[in-house]
C-alpha positions in Angstrom: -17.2 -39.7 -14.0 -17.5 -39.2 -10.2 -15.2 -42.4 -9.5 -12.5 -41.0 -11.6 -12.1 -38.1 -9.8 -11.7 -39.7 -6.3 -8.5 -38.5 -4.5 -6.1 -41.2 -5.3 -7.3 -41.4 -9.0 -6.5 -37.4 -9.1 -3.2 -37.5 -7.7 -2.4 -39.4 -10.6 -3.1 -37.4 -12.9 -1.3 -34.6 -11.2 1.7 -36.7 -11.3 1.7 -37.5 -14.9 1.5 -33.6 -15.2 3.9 -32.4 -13.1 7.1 -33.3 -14.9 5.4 -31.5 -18.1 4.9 -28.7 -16.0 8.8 -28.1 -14.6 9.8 -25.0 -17.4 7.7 -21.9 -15.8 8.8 -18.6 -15.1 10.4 -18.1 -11.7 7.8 -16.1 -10.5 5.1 -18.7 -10.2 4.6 -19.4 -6.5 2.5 -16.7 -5.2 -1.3 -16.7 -5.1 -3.5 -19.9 -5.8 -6.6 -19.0 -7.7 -10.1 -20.9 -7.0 -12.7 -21.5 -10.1 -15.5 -19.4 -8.8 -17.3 -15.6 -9.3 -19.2 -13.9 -7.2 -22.2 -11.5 -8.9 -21.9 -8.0 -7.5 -18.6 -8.8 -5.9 -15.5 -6.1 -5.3 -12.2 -6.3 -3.8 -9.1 -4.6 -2.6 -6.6 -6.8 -2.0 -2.8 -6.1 -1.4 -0.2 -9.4 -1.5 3.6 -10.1 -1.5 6.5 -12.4 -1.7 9.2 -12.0 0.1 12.1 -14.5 -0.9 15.2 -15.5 0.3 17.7 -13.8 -2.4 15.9 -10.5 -2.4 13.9 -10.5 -5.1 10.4 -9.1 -3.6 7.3 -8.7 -5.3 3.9 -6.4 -4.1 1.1 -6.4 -5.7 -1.7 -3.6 -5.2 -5.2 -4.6 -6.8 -8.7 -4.1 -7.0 -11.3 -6.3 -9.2 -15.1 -6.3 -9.2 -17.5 -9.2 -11.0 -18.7 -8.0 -14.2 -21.9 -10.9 -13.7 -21.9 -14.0 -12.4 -19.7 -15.4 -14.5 -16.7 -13.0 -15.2 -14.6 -11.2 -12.4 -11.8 -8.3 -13.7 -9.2 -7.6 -11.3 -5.8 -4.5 -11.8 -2.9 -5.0 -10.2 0.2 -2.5 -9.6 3.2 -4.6 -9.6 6.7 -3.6 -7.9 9.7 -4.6 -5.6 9.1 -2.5 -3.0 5.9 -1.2 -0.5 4.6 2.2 -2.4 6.0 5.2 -0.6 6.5 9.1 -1.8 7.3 9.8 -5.3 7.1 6.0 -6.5 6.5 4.4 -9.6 5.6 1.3 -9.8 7.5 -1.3 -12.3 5.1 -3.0 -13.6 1.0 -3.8 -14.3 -1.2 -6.4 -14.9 -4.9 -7.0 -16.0 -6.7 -10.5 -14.9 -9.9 -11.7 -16.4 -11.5 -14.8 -14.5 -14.4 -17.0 -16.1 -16.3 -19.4 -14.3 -17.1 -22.1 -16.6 -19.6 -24.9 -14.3 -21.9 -24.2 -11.3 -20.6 -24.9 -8.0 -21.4 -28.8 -7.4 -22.3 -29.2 -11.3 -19.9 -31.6 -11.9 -17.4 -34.1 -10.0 -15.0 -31.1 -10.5 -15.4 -27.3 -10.7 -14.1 -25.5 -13.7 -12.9 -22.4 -14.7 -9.9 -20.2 -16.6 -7.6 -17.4 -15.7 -6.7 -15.2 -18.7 -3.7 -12.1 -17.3 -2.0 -9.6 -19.4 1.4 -8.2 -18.2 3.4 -5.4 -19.1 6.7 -4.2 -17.1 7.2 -0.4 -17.6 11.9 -0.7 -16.4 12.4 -3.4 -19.6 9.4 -3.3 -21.8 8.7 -6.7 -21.3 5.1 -8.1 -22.3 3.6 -11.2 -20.9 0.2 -13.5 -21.6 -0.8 -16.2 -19.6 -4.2 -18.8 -19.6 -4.5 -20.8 -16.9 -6.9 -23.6 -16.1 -8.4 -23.9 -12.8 -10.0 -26.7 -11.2 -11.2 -27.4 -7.4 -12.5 -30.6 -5.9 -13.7 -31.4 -2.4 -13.9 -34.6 -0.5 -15.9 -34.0 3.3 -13.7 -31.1 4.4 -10.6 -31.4 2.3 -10.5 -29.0 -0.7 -8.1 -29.6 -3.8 -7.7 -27.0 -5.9 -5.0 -27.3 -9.5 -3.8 -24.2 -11.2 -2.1 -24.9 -14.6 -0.8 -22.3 -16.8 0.9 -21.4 -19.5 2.3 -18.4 -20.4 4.1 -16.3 -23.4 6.5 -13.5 -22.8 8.3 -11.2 -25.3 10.2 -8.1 -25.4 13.1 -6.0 -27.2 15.8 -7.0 -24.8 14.4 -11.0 -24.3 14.2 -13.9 -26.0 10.4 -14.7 -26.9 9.6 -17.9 -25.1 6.3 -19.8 -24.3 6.8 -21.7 -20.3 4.3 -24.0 -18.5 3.5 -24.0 -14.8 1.7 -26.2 -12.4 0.0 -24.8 -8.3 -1.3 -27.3 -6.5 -2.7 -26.7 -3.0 -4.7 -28.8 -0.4 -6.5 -27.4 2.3 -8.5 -28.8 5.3 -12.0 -26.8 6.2 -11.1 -27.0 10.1 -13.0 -23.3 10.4 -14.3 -20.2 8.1 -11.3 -18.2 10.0 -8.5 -20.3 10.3 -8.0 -22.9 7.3 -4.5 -25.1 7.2 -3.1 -26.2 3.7 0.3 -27.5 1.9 1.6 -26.2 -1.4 3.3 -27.3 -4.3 4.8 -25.2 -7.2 6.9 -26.4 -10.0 8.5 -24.6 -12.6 12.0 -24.2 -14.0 12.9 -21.7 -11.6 10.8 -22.4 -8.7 10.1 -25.7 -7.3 9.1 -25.8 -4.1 6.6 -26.7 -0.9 5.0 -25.3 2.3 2.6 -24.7 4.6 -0.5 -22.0 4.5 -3.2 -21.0 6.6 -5.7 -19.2 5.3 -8.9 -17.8 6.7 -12.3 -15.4 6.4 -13.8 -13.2 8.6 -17.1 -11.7 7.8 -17.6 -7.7 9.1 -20.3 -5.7 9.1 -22.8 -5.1 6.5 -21.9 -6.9 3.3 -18.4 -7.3 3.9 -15.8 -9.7 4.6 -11.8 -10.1 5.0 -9.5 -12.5 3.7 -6.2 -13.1 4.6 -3.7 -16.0 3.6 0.1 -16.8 4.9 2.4 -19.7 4.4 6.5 -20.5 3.5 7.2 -22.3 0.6 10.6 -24.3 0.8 12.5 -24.6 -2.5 13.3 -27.8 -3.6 16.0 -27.3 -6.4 18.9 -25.1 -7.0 17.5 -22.4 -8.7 14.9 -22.0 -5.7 15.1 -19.6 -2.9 15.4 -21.3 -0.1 12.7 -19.8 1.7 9.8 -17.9 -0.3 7.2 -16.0 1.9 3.6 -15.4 0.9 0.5 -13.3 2.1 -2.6 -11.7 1.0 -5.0 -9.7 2.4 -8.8 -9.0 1.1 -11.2 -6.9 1.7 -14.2 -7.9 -0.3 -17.9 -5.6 -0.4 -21.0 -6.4 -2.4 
């Protein structure tokens, strides 16, 4: 099993899956999510997209492990920074399960299950995603797939398919380079992101994450830019 999932032999599979996996929602590059829970664990985090036809996403959360195997996160979803008197337009509720041990296997494992709901068009949304995360010396590949089923009274009920790849070079624990790939119906594109941790006082430890995705069809922005920052406490 270990040969199998040498690098070359894993591209391959991603290729045979990424044509299946051009019909997601146009929403789908934003954050890439890693198989793994931390017991004790809680988070704020705050991230956006900021894209090249104006249509802006923020997302307020905060999550905390339920054991070492489950993490819950909430999210307040809108277009715009929060400021005086304002609703946001939408929010979301993750669930993330760690399926194998760190190391266990040739490949980590685990699933992403988010519930959606958007309070301006009474739209619903479900999505499952798989995650998986493989290392060779100090690259790290990581695959998101997901699928996802979204209804409403003013929409078409429709279930879409998504695929997140990202590879990332351990250079430091603060500063970590990586490439992206997204593809979906609506957003196909690539880019460059650093990423980085840097442990503070006590139990505690920041996160942050930046990068540009470049849109590689029509119905792409152009330009789609991404950040995240994480404060995390035990």
């Amino acid at each position: 099993m270990t040969g199998f999932f040498r690098l070359p032999h894993f591209l391959l599979v991603l290729a045979v899956i990424l044509p299946a996996a051009a019909y997601a929602d146009g929403s789908f590059i934003d954050k890439i999510y890693h198989p793994y829970v931390q017991a004790q664990e809680k988070e704020f985090e705050i991230r956006g997209r900021q894209q090249s036809d104006d249509l802006d996403t923020y997302r307020i959360g905060y999550g905390q492990s339920l054991n070492d195997r489950w993490f819950s996160e909430i999210y307040l979803i809108d277009n715009e920074l929060p400021s005086d008197n304002h609703k946001f337009a939408a929010i979301e509720l993750e669930f993330l399960w760690q399926i194998t041990e760190q190391g266990e296997y040739a490949a980590d494992w685990g699933m992403l299950f988010e519930l959606d709901h958007s309070f301006n068009d009474e739209v619903d949304e479900v999505a499952t995603t798989v995650l998986t995360e493989r290392q060779w010396g100090k690259w790290v590949g990581t695959a998101n797939l997901r699928l996802v089923y979204e209804w409403g009274e003013n929409i078409r009920s429709e279930i879409d398919t998504g695929l997140a790849l990202q590879a990332r070079y351990r250079y430091s624990r603060a500063v970590e380079p990586a490439i992206e790939l997204y593809a979906g119906e609506n957003s196909t594109g690539i880019g460059p992101v650093l990423l980085g941790n840097i442990r503070l006082d006590g139990k505690k430890q920041f996160n942050w994450e930046a990068g540009v995705i470049a849109g590689l069809n029509d119905d792409t922005p152009d330009t789609t830019f991404k950040f995240l920052i994480e404060l995390e406490f035990y």
